[in-house]
N, C-alpha and C positions, 0 to 999 in steps of 0.2 A: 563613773562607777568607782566601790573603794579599790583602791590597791591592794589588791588580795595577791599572795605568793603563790605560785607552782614551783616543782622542783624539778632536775631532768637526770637524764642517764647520763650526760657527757656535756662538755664544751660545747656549745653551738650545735649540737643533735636536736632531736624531736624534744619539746617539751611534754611532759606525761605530768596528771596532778597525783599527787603521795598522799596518804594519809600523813598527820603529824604526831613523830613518835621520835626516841632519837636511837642512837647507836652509839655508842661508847669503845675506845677503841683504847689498851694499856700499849705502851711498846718501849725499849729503850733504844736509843739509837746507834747504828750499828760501832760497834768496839774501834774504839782509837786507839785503845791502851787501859790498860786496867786502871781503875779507880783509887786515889788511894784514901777513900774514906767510905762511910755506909752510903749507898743512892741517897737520895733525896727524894720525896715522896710528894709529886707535883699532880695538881689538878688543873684540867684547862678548862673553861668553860663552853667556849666553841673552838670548832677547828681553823677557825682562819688564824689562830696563834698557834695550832696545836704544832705543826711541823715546826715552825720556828723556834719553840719552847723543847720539844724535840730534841733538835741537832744543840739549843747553845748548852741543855746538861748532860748531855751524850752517855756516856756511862756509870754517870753520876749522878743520874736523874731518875726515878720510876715517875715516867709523864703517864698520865690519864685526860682522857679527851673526853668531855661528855657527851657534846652533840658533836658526832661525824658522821651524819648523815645529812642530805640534799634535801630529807624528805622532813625533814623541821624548821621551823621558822623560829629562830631566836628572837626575835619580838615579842612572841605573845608565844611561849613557849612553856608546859604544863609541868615539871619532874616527877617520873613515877617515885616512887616509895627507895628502890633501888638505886635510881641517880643520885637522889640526897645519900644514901648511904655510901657513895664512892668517894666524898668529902673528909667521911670518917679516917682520922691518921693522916689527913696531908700535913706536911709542914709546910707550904707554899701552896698558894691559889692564883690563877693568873686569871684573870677577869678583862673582857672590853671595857665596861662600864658605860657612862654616857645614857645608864638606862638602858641599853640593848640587851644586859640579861641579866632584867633585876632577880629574876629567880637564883642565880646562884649568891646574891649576897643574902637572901632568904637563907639556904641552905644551909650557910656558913654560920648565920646565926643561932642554929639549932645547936650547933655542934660543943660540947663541951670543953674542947680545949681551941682557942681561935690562934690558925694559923698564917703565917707571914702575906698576906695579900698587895699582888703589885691587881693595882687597876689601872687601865690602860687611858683612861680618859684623864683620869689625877695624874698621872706622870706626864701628860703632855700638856696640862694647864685646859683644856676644855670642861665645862660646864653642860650640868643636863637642859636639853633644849638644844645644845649644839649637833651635829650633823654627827652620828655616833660611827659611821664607818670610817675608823680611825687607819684599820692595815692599809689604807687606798693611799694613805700620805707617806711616802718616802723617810721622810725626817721624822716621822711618828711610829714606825716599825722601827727604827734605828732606836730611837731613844726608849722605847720600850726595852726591847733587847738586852738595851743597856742599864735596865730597873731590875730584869729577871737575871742577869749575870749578877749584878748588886748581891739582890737577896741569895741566890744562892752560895755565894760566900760566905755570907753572913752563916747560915745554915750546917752549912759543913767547910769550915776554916782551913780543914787540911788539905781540901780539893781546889784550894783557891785560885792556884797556877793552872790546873785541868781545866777550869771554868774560864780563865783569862782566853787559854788556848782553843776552844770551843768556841770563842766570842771571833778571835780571829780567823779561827777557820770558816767560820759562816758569812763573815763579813767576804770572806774571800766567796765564799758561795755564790753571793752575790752580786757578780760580775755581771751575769748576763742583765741582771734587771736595771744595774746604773748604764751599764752601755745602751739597752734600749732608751730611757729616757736620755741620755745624752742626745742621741741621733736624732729625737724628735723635738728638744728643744731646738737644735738649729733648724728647725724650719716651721716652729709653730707661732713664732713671733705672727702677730695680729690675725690667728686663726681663731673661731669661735668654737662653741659649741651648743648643743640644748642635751636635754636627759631625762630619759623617763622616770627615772628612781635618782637620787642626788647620791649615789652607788658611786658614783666613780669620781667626783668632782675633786675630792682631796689629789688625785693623780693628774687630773685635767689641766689643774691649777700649776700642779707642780713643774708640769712641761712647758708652763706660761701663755696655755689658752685662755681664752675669757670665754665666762659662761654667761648665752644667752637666756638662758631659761626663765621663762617669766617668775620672781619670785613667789607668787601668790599660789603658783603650781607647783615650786618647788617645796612651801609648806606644804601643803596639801601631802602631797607626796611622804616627806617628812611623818605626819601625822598621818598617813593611811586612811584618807579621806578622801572624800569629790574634788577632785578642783571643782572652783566657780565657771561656766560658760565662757565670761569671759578672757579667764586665764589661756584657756584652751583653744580659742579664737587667736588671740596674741601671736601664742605658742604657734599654731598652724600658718598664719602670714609671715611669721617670721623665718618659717622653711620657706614656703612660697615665693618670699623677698632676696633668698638666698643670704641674709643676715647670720646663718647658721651653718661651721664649716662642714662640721660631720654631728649626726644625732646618734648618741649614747643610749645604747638598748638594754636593758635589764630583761634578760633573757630567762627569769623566774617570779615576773610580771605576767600575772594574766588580768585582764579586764580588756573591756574594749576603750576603752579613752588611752591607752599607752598605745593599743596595740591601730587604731584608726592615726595617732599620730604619726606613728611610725609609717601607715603608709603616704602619709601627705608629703613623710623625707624622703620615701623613693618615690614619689611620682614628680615629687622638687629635684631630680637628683640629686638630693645630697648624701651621701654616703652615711650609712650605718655601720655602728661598731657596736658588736655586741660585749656583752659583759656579762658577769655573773656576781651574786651578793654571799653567796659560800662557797666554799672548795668543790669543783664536779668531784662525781665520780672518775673512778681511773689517773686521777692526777695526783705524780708522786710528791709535789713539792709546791711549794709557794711561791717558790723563784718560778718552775714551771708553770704555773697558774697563771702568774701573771705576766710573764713573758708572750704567753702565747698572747692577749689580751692585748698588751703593749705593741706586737708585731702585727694586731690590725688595724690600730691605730695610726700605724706610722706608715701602713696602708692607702689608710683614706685620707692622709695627709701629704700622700708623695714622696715618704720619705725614703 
C-alpha cells in the first residue's frame, strides 16, 4: 500500500490521523543579553530546524516557524494564503530543500524583495533525488548551523560576536546528542539495520550501522509508493534470517506493508526502535527529540 503519513500526540503514544493544515509558531529565544543591533527577521520552513534556528539568533533573531505542527505533512504540503504572507519582510529564509518543501521556495518567489536563503540540502552538497531528511545526519545539522550563523552576520554586522556566541553556546547544547552517539558507536560496529521510512538512516549510518533494507523498498518508500512484492518478501526473510539487528519504525507511517512488517520483527525478535519524521508534540527541543530516539536505540543495541 502507498506510504501515507499519520501524525500523533506525543513520542511513541497512540498514533491518531490529523487533518493537514499547519500551525505557525513566532518566538525569540530566551534573553542571553541584549542585542546589540535590530532582530533579524527569520522564516523556517518546517520545525525540525525551527528550534535550532531558534537558539543560534537568540535575541537577535524574530524566528517564524511555518509548519509546527505533527498534523502536516511537508511532502505534499498545500500553504493557505496566510503562510505565504509570513514570508513577507524576512531577510533570511531557512529552507530543508532536497524537494522536501518545494512550497516555500514557491512562496519566496512571489515575494518582492528576495531574501538571504540558506537551503539545507545546497549547503551540505546533496541533490534532489537524494534522501531529503537531512537534520538525521550529525555533520549535516552542524554544517547547516554553521550557513545560518554565516548569513546572519552577514545580516546584521554589529551582532556578529552575539551570533559567534549563540553558535557556541548551542554547540555546547549539544552535548547530550554527541555523547549518545558516541556510546553507540562503540558497540555498533557490524550491527544492521532495516526501516520502514529511510527517516532515520543519515543517523543509522552515522553510528556505523549498515543498512539492510532492500533498496527497491527503500525507493519505494522514498517516492511514497508500493514497494514491489518482491521487495517486501526480501525485506520480511531478512528479519526472519535475523540478518537485521534492530528494525527502525516510522511511527507517523500508516499503511499496512510497514505496519505487517514490523510485525514479522517482533515475531523474529528483533528489536524495534521507533522514530518519528517531525518534532512530537510536547517536545522542547531538538537535542530532546532526538536524544530520546537515540536512547532507544542504544537500547536495542545493548548499549
Amino acid at each position: 500500500m502507498k506510504f501515507t503519513r499519520v501524525m500523533l500526540s506525543g513520542l511513541l503514544f497512540t498514533v491518531v490521523l490529523a487533518g493537514c493544515g499547519s500551525d505557525t509558531e513566532t518566538k525569540t529565544a530566551a534573553p542571553t543579553g541584549s542585542c546589540p543591533a535590530d532582530p533579524v527577521t527569520v522564516v523556517v520552513s518546517v520545525d525540525q530546524w525551527g528550534d535550532i534556528v531558534d537558539q543560534l539568533g537568540g535575541d537577535c533573531a524574530k524566528v517564524t516557524t511555518v509548519i509546527k505542527s505533527s498534523s502536516a505533512d511537508p511532502h505534499d504540503y498545500e500553504p493557505t494564503p496566510g503562510d505565504t504572507a509570513k514570508f513577507e519582510g524576512a531577510k533570511l529564509v531557512v529552507l530543508n530543500g532536497l524537494d522536501y518543501d518545494p512550497w516555500a521556495n514557491k512562496a519566496i518567489d512571489t515575494l518582492s524583495a528576495r531574501p538571504a536563503v540558506v537551503d539545507g540540502g545546497e549547503v551540505v552538497g546533496l541533490e534532489e533525488g537524494d534522501n531529503p531528511h537531512i537534520w538525521y545526519g550529525p555533520d549535516y545539522v552542524r554544517q547547516i548551523s554553521e550557513a545560518v550563523t554565516a548569513e546572519l552576520k552577514k545580516l546584521a554586522p554589529k551582532a556578529a560576536s552575539y551570533f559567534d556566541e549563540q553558535q557556541t553556546a548551542w554547540q555546547g547544547s549539544m552535548k547530550p546528542y554527541d555523547d549518545e552517539i558516541a556510546k553507540i558507536k562503540a558497540v555498533a560496529s557490524g550491527k544492521t539495520y532495516g526501516a520502514s521510512e529511510p527517516v532515520f538512516d543519515y543517523l543509522a549510518d552515522a553510528v556505523g550501522m549498515t543498512s539492510e533494507t532492500p533498496q527497491g523498498y527503500q525507493n519505494a518508500a522514498l517516492n511514497e509508493s508500493d514497494p514491489a512484492p518482491a521487495d517486501v518478501a526480501e525485506f520480511e526473510q531478512s528479519l526472519r534470517d535475523q540478518k537485521i539487528t534492530v528494525f527502525v519504525y516510522n511511527i507517523q507511517t500508516e499503511g499496512p506493508t510497514p505496519a505487517q512488517i514490523r510485525g514479522v520483527a517482533e515475531d523474529s525478535n528483533v528489536p524495534v526502535v521507533e522514530v518519528t519524521e517531525t518534532v512530537p508534540p510536547g517536545t522542547d527541543s531538538f537535542v530532546e527529540w532526538q536524544v530520546q530516539q537515540l536512547k532507544s536505540l542504544a537500547t536495542a543495541l545493548g548499549a
